[in-house]
C-alpha positions as CSV (number, residue, x, y, z in Angstrom):
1,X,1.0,13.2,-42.9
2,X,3.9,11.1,-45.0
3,X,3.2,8.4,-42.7
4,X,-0.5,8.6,-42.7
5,X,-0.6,8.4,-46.4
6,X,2.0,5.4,-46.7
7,X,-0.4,3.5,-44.4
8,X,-3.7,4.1,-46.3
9,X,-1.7,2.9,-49.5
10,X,-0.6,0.0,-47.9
11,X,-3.7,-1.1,-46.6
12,X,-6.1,-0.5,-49.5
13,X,-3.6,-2.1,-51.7
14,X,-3.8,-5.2,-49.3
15,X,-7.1,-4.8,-49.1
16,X,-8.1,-4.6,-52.5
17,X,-5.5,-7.7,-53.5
18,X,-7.7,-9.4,-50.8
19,X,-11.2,-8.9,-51.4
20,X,-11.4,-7.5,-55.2
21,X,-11.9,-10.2,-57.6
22,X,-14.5,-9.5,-60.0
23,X,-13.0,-6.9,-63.3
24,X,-15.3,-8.0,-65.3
25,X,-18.1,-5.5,-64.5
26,X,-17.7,-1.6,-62.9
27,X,-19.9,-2.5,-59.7
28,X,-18.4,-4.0,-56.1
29,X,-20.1,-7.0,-55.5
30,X,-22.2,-7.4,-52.0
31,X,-19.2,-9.9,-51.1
32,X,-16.3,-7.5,-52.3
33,X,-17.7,-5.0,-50.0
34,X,-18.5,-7.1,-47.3
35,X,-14.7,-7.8,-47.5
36,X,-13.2,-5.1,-47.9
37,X,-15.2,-3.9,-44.3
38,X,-13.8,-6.3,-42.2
39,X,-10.2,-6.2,-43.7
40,X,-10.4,-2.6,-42.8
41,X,-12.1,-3.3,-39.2
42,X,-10.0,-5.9,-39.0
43,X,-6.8,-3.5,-39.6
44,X,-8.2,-0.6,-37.3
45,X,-8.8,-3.5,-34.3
46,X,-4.6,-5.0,-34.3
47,X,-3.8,-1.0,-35.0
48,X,-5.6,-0.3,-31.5
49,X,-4.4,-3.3,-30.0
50,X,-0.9,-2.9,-30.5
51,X,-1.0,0.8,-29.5
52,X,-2.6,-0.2,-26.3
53,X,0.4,-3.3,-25.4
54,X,3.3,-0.4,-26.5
55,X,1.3,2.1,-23.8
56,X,1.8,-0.7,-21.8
57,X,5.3,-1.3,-22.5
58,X,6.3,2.0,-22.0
59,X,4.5,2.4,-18.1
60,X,6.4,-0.6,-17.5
61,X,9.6,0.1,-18.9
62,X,9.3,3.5,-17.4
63,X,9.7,1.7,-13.7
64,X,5.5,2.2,-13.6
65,X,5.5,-1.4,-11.8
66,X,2.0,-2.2,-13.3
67,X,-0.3,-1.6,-16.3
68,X,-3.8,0.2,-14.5
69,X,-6.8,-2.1,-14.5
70,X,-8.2,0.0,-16.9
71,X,-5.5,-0.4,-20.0
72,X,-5.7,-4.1,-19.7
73,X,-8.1,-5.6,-21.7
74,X,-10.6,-8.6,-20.6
């Protein structure tokens, strides 16, 4: 759960450094928001992404011989 929370911190703090610009009124913008979506898809895509090449690692490492089909992406 330690690690869970030290992730969320990290990426809404990079996430907010990146997209929130405007402290000059209480409302998020319609671009703040729109930015802060795809820093957060764009986090959640490279966190699958590298899960699924260190599954991959591992079968091969493990003396699997090959990734399946079905782990490799197109």
């Amino acid at each position: 759960f330690k690690e869970f929370l030290t992730q969320f911190n990290k990426l809404s703090e990079a996430c907010f450094l990146d997209c929130i610009t405007d402290f000059t009124t209480r409302k998020v913008t319609n671009t703040e928001e729109t930015c802060a979506f795809n820093c957060l898809e764009k986090f959640l895509k490279v966190t699958q992404r590298i899960s699924q090449r260190f599954q991959e690692h591992q079968i091969l490492q493990a003396g699997g011989g090959s990734v399946p089909d079905s782990m490799v992406k197109k």
